[in-house]
N, C-alpha and C positions, 0 to 999 in steps of 0.2 A: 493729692497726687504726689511720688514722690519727686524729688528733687533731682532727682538722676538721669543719666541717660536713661530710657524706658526703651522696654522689647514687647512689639504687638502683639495681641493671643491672635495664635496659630489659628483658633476659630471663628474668627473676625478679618481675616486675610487672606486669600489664597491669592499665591504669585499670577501675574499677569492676566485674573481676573475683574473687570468693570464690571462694579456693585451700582445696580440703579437705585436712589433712595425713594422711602414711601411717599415724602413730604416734596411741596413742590418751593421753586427758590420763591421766596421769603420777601417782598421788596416793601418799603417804606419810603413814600415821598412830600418831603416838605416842603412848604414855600413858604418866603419871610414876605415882610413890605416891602424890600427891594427886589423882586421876581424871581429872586435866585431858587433852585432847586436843588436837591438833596436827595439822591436816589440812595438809598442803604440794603446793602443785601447781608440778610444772614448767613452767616458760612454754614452752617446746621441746613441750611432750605438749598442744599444741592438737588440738581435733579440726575446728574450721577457722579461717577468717585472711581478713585482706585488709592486704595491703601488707605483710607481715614477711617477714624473712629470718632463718633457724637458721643460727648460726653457734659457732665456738668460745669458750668462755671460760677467763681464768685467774681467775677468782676461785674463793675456797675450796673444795677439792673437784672445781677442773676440771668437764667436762663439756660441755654446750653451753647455750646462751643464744639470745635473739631479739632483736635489732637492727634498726633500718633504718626507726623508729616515730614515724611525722609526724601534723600535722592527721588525724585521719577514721580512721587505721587502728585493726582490731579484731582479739582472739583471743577464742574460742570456747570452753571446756572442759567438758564435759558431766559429768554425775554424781559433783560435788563434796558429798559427802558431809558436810553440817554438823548432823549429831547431832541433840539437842533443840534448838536454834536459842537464840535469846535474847543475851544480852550477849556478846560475842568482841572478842578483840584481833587484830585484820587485819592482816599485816605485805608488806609487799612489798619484791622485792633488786634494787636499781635501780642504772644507772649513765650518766651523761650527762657531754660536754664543753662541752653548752652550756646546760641547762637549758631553762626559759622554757615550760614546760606544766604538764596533767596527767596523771594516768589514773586513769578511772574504774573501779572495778569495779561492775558492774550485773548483777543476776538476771534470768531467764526470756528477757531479750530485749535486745538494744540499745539500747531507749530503757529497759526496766527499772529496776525502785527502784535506787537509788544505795546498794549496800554500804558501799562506803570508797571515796573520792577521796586521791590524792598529791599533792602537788605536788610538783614539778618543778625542784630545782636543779644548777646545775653540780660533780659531786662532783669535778672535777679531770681526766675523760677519761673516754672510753669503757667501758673496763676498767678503772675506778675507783669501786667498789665501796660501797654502804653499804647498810642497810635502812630505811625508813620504817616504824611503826606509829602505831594510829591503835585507839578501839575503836570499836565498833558493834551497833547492833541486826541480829539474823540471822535468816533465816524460815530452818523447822526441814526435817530432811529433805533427800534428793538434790536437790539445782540446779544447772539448768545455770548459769554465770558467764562473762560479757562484759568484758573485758578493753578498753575503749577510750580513746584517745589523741587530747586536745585541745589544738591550742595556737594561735597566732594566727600563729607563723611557719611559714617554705613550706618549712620543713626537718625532716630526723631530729631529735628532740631528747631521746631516750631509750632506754635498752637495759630489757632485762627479765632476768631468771635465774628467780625465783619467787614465788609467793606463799606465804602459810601462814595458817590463820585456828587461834585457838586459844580454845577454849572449857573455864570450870569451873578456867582456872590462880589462882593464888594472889593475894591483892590486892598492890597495890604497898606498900611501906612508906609511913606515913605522911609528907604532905609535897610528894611527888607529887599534882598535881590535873592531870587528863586532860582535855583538851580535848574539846565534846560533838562527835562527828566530823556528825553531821544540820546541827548548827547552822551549825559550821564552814564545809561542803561549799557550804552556805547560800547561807553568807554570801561564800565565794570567786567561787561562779557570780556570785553579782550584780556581784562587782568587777569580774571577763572579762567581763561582758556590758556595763558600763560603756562608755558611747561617750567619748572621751578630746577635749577642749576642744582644740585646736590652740591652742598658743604662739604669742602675735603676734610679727612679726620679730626685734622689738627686745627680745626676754626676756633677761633673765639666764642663760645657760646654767648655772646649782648647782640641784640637787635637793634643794629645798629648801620646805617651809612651814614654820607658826608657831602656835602659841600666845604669847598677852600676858597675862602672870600679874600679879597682885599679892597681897599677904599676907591669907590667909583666918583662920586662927584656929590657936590652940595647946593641946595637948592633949599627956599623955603616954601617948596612944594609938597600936599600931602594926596595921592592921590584917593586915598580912602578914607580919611576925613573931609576935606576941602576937594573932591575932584572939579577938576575943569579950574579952579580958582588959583592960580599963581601968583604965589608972594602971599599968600594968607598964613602959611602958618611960620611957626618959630623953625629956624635952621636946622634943616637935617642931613647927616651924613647917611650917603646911600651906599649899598652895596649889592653886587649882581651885576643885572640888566644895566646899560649904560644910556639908555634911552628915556628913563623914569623920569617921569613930569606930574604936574598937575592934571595933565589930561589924558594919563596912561589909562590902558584899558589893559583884557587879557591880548585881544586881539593885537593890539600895536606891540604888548611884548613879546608874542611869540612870532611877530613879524621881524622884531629884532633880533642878530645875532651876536651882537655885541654882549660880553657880560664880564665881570673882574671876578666870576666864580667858578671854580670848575666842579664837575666836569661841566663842558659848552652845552649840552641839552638842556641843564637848569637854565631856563632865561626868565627867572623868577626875580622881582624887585623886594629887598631886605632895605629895613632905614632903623635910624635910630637919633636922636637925639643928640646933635653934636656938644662934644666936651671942650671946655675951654678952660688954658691955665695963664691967670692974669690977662685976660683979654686976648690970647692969643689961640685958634681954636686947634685943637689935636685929636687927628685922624687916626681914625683905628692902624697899626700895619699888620693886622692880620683877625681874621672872622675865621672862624670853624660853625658852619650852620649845622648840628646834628639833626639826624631825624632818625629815632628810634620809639623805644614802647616803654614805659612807665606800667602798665599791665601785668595782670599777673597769668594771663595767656593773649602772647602776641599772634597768633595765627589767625586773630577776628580782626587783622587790619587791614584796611585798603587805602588807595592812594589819594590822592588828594582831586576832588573835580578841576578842572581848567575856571581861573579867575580866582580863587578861593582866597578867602581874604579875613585877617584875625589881628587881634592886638593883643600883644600884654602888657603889664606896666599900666600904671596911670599917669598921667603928664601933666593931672590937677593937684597930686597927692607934692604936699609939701608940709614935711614934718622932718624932726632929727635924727639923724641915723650914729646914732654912737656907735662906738664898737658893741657885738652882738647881734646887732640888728638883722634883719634876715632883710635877704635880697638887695644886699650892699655891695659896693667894690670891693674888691678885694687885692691882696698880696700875693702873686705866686713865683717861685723862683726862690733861692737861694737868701736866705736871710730872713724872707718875707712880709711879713708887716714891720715899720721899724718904730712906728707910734702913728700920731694921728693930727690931722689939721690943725690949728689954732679955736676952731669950732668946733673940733670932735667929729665931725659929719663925713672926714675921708680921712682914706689913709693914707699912710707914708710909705712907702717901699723900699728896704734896703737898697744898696746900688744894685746888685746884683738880681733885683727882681722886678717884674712888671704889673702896673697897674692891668687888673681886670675887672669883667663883667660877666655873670652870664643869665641868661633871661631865658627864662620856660615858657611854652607857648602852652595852649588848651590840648588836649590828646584826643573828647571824645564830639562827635555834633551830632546835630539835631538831625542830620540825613536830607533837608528839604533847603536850606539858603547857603548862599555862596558869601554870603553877609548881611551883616543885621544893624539896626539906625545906631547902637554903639559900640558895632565889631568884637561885641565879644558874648551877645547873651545869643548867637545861633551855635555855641562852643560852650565847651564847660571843662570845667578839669576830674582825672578819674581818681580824684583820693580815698577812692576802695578797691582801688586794682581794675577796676570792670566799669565798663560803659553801658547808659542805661536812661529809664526814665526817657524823660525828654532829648536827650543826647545818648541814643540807642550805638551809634556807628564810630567806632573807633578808626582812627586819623593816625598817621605818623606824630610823636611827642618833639615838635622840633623845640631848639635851644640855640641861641645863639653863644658862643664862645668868645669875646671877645677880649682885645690885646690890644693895650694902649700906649706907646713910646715915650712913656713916662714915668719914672718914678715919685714924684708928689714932692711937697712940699708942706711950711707952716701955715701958708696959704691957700692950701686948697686949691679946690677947684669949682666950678659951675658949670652947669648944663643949660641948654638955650630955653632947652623947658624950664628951668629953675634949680630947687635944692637937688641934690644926689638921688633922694626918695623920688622924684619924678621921672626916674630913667624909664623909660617902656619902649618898646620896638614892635613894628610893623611888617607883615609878612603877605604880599601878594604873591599867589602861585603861580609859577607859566613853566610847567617843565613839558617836556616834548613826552606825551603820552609812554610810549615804550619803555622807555629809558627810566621813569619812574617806576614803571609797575616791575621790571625787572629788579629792582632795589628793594622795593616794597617785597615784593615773590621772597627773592632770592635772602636777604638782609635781614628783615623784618619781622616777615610771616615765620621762615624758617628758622629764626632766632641765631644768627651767625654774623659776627661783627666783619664790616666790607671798609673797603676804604674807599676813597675819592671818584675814583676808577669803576667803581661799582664792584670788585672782584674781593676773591678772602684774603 
């Protein structure tokens, strides 16, 4: 199949006609030793359609597939058998070249409650394979299930192979937190129904907005390593939300209004790793949080779930950082580096310029956790321009920017986590839905650099 956007034959489609297929839906039901069940429906075993084509596939197993799924198009599948109903894990085997939708699955009817939604990224090609899950609430008993396909381009942008809903399996191990999929779905429709601000001429073409931090308080509290535990971890300098504790939830931060970042909708908790020169600790005077794309098509990005939670940096990693090293302090300002500690490991900054940092977060996830037992494997990074695989959903690429009121010394410096190489930072989201996705829309998606303000 080729690689491209694809156009349907004309003799396989007619406008706003429902095609009943021959075959009836397809279903497969497993049970393990712990009782759990696993209802799987083929996407090919519709019992009707509108706008799909069955075709071959190579992904695992062989078989066939349903291809050819733009705007408006739907599959049908009657007497999907979802047991006592209640909490399931919804999975679907997706494959796209271009991404940029979703699909709904809905009960009783096409406009029907909202089972699980996908979203829709580029896994690499047609026949480029992955699965999405997601959980959900399930009404109990034979359903029929609605298979429908939203997206805002005038193209295919999705293959199918299966669904599977599984009810009564095992909990995850601890560490894993699931994304609530109602809230989620929610929260995505409002972002697609978001009307997108037109960029005046003269924008910046980077997709790019902002947050402007400065130093909130210190604690050696972490609430995404250690939550609920206070005084467990090593001193961190916080920034945002002015509420952040060991026992921050999303809930308590978006209950606060309090934050040292603008604009005031972000009430998202940022921390980092406090710096100290000769035992004396020094507070950032000033954070720039970017949140932009690293992609080499930003228009497949959405916003961030409410609680969403990532780490970069490692705060075990202790080795030397000479000059060269990547992901060092650096010199910026007027003179700029002026040499380097007595140990090589920081640098010295003329008078005239300031110690910095900056730290890249992950850009693409896994679509199904709000975080994971080491905060960083529900996230990946996109060092081929495109999100995929197991981290199908492309994220805002934040970075923190930071500005330190110092310029160095023979002495160096220390971090509470240890050497300079263990610098990493922590990002819990709480921004006020709208306000995001407006940035996200308007910044982002549309590729037009905004400032603080959210405007061009």
């Amino acid at each position: 199949m080729s690689e491209v956007r694809r156009r349907r034959s004309p003799l396989l489609r007619i406008a706003g006609i429902t095609v009943i297929a021959l075959a009836a839906v397809t279903v497969v039901a497993m049970r393990f030793a712990n009782a759990a069940t696993t209802v799987t429906v083929q996407a090919e075993g519709f019992a009707a359609m509108s706008g799909a084509q069955v075709e071959a596939t190579v992904d695992a197993g062989g078989g066939q597939a349903v291809g050819y799924l733009s705007n408006g198009d739907w599959l049908r599948y009657d007497g999907v058998e979802l047991g006592g109903g209640g909490a399931v894990t919804v999975s679907a085997r997706v494959a796209s070249a271009v991404g940029g939708g979703t699909v709904e699955l809905r009960t009783g009817a096409l406009t029907g409650p909202v089972l699980a939604q996908f979203t829709i990224a580029a896994t690499g090609g047609w026949q480029a394979w992955t699965t999405l899950s997601g959980t959900a609430a399930a009404p109990a008993g034979s359903q029929t299930l609605f298979a429908v396909m939203r997206s805002q381009g005038g193209g295919d942008f999705v293959n199918l192979n299966w669904f599977s809903i599984s009810s009564g399996t095992a909990a995850e191990p601890a560490g894993w937190v699931k994304v609530d999929p109602a809230k989620w779905s929610a929260q995505l429709a409002a972002f697609n129904a978001l009307p997108m601000d037109p960029a005046p001429a003269g924008a910046v073409r980077v997709p790019e907005f902002n947050a402007t931090c400065t130093y909130s308080h210190s604690l050696k509290d972490d609430p995404i390593v250690f939550p609920n535990l206070p005084g467990a971890s090593h001193m961190h300098s916080f920034l945002g939300n002015r509420s952040t504790s060991a026992s921050s939830t999303a809930d308590t931060l978006l209950a606060n209004a309090g934050t040292s970042c603008a604009p005031a909708p972000d009430l998202s908790a940022y921390w980092v790793p406090t710096l100290y020169e000769r035992g004396v600790a020094v507070e950032p005077k000033g954070v720039v949080v970017y949140y932009g794309s690293r992609l080499s098509d930003s228009s497949k990005t959405v916003p961030f779930p409410q609680g969403f939670r990532m780490i970069a940096g490692d705060a075990k990693l202790q080795q030397p950082t000479p000059a060269g090293s990547v992901n060092q302090f650096y010199c910026a300002g007027p003179g700029g580096e002026a040499g380097r500690s007595a140990d090589g490991n920081w640098p010295r900054c003329a008078p005239g310029a300031t110690l910095m940092f900056q730290l890249v977060f992950q850009d693409c996830w896994d679509g199904t956790h709000l975080d994971s037992p080491d905060h960083r494997s529900h996230v990946a990074y996109s060092y081929t321009g495109t999100c995929g695989g197991a981290f199908p959903v492309a994220i805002p690429s934040i970075s923190f920017v930071i500005a330190y009121p110092t310029s160095g010394s023979a002495d160096g410096f220390t971090l509470s986590s240890g050497m300079a190489s263990s610098f990493h930072g922590d990002s819990f989201l709480a921004w006020e839905n709208t306000a995001q996705a407006k940035r996200v829309k308007n910044c982002v998606v549309q590729k037009a650099k905004c400032n603080t303000a959210g405007g061009f």
